[in-house]
C-alpha positions in Angstrom: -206.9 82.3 -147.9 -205.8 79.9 -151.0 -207.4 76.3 -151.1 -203.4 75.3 -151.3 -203.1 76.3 -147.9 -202.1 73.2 -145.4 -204.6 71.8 -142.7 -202.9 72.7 -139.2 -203.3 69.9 -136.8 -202.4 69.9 -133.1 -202.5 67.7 -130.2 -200.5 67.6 -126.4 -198.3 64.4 -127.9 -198.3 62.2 -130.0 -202.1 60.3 -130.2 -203.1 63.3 -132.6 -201.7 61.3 -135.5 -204.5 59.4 -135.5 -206.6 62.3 -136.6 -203.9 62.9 -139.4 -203.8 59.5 -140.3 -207.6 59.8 -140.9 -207.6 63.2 -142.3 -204.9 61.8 -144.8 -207.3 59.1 -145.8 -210.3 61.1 -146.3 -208.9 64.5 -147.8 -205.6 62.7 -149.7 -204.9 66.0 -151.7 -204.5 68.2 -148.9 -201.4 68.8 -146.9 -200.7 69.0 -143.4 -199.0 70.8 -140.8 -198.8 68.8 -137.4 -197.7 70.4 -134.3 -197.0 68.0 -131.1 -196.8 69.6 -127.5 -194.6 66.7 -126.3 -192.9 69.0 -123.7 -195.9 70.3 -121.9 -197.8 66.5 -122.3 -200.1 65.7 -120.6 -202.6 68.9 -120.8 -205.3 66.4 -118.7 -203.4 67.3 -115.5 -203.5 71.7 -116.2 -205.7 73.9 -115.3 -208.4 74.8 -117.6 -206.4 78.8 -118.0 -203.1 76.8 -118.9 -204.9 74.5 -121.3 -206.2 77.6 -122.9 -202.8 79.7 -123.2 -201.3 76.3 -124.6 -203.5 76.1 -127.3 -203.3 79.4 -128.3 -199.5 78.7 -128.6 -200.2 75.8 -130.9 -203.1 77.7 -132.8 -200.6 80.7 -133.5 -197.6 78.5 -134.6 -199.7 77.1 -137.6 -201.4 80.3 -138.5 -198.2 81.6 -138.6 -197.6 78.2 -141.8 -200.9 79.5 -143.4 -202.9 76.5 -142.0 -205.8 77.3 -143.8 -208.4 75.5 -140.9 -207.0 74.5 -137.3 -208.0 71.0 -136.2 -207.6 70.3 -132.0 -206.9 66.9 -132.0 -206.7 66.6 -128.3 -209.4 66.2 -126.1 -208.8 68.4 -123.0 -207.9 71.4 -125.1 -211.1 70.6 -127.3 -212.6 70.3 -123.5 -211.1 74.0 -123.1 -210.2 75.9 -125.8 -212.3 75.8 -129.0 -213.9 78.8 -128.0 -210.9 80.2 -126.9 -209.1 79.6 -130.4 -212.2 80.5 -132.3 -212.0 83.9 -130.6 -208.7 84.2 -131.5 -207.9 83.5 -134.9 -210.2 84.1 -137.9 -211.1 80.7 -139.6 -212.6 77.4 -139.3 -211.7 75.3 -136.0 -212.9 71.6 -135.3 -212.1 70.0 -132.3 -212.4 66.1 -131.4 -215.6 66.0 -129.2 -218.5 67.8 -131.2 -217.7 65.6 -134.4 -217.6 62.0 -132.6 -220.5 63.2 -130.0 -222.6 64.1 -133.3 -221.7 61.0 -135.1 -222.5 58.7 -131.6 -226.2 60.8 -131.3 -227.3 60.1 -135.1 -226.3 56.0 -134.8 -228.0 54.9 -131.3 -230.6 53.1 -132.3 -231.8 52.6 -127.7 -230.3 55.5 -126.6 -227.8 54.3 -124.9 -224.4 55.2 -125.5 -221.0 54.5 -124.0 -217.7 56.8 -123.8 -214.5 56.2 -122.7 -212.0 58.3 -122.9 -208.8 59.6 -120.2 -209.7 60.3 -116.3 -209.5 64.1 -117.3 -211.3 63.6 -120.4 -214.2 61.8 -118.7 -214.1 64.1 -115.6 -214.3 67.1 -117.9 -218.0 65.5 -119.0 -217.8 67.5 -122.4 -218.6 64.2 -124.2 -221.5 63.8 -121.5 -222.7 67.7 -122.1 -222.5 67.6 -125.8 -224.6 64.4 -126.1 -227.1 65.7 -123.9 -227.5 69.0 -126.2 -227.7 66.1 -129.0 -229.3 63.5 -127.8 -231.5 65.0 -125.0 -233.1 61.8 -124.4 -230.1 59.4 -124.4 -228.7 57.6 -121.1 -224.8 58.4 -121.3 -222.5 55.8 -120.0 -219.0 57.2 -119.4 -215.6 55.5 -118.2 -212.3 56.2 -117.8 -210.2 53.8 -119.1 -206.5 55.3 -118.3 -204.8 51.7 -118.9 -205.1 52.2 -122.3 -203.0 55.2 -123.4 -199.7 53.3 -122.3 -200.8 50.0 -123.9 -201.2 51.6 -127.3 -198.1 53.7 -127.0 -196.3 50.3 -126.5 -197.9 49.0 -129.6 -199.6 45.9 -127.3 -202.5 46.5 -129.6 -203.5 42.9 -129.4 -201.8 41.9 -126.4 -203.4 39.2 -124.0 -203.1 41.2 -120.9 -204.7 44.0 -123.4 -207.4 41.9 -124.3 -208.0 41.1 -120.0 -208.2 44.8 -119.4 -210.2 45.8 -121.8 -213.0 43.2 -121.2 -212.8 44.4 -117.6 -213.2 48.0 -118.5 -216.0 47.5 -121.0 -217.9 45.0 -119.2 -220.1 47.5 -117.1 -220.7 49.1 -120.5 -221.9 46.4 -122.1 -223.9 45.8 -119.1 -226.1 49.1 -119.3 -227.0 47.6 -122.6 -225.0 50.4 -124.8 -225.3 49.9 -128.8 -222.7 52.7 -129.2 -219.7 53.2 -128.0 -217.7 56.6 -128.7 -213.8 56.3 -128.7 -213.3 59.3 -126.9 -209.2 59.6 -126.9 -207.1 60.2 -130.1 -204.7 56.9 -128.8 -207.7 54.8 -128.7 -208.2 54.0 -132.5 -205.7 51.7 -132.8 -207.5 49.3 -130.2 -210.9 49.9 -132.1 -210.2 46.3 -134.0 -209.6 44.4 -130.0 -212.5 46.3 -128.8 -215.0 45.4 -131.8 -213.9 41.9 -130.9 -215.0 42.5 -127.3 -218.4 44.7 -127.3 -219.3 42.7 -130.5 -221.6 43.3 -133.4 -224.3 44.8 -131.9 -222.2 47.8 -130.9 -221.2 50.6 -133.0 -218.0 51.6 -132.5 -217.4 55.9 -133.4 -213.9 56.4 -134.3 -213.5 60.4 -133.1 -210.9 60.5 -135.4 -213.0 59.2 -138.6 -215.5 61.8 -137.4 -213.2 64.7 -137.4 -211.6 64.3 -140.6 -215.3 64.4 -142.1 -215.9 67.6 -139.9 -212.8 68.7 -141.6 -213.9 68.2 -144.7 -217.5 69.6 -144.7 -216.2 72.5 -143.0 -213.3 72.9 -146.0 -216.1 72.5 -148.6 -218.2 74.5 -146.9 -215.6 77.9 -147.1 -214.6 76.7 -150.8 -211.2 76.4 -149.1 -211.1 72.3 -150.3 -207.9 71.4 -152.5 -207.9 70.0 -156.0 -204.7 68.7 -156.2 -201.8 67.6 -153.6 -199.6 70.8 -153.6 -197.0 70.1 -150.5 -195.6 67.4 -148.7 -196.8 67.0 -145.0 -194.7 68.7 -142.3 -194.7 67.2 -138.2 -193.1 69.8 -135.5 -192.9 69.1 -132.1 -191.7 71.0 -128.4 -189.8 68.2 -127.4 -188.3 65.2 -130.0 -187.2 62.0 -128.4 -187.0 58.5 -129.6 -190.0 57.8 -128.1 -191.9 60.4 -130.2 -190.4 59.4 -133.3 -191.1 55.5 -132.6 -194.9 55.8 -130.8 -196.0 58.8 -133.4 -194.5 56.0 -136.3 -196.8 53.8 -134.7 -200.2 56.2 -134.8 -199.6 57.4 -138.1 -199.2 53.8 -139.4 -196.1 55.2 -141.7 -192.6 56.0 -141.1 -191.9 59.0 -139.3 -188.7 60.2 -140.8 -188.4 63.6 -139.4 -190.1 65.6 -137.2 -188.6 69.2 -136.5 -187.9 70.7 -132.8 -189.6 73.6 -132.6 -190.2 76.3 -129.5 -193.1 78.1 -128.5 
């Protein structure tokens, strides 16, 4: 494996951008490789098997690039299918619950600690498992909060009726006395500004995505597979290209999305 090799990311849709958008920031001399599953979205409503077979798709199409590491930035399939993938294919995989539950468990300062993330996310309790294997002795708060994934796709980031919501949603949170609070859905970061507003300074706020792209990086480090110098553009593939692919991943990658290539698996 070359360290010129590209990072292969992929998610269910579009809210995985948010991991590449952070991975960009941290590791700016690596390339990319993005795969979106827009025409099987959402994987939250498949079985656990399906979930698997899908990311083993996804997994195989960037190994087939030469990704070099394969990052699940989707939380069902992280829910389901690291081990899966990791059986499969012979390199490093990170998925999006183990980074931000590690990250959540070293910052509580009372043990208390909020999640919210999708109704299958939450009902998969891998958040809840994986901070009880971390944080033995931590009370685990969890919500679903399934409003939210349509009011960042429509870019109402800051919206007043956003703003409502979310201080309904979070309000039984706040009141278990939580001083962290893990952002347990890849669309979710780009509320992480409204929702400091709301739980305040007291709270810490874990960005999953932030968390990742340093598991990403510690894990490229650790193989000596880590790039000294920018070698590639990025490239973003998807099952299914629309006009609302092009305009909501813009939005979650916070640049323009010129071109993303139709692909079948």
């Amino acid at each position: 494996m070359n360290k010129t090799n590209p990072i292969g990311v992929f998610d269910s849709g579009v809210g995985g951008f948010t991991v590449v958008r952070a991975i960009r920031s941290t590791l700016p001399l690596e390339t990319l490789r993005y795969l979106g599953d827009t025409a099987r979205v959402p994987y939250g409503t498949k079985s656990a098997d399906v979930v698997r077979r899908y990311a083993i798709n996804c997994s195989r199409f960037l190994v087939d690039l030469g990704a070099k590491i394969l990052v699940i930035a989707c939380n069902t399939a992280s829910a389901y299918a690291v081990d899966a993938v990791r059986e499969h294919f012979a390199l490093p995989v990170v998925g999006v619950i183990e980074p931000g539950a590690r990250l959540a468990a070293a910052t509580t300062q009372n043990g208390r600690i909020g999640v919210i993330g999708t109704e299958g996310t939450i009902r998969s309790a891998s958040y809840q498992r994986a901070l009880s294997r971390l944080a033995p002795k931590a009370a685990v708060h969890a919500l679903a909060c399934p409003l939210f994934v349509p009011l960042a796709e429509e870019g109402m980031v800051d919206h007043p009726a956003t703003r409502m919501i979310a201080e309904e949603y979070l309000e039984p949170l706040l009141a278990q006395g939580i001083d962290t609070l893990v952002l347990g859905c890849t669309h979710y970061p780009l509320l992480a500004p409204l929702l400091g507003e709301i739980v305040g300074d007291n709270v810490t706020i874990i960005d999953s995505a932030i968390a990742v792209a340093d598991a990403v990086r510690a894990a490229l480090h650790g193989a000596g597979l880590a790039a000294t110098a920018r070698s590639d553009q990025d490239l973003y593939y998807a099952t299914d290209v629309s006009e609302r692919v092009l305009r909501v991943g813009s939005v979650f990658l916070g640049d323009g999305l010129d071109k993303v290539e139709l692909i079948d698996l």
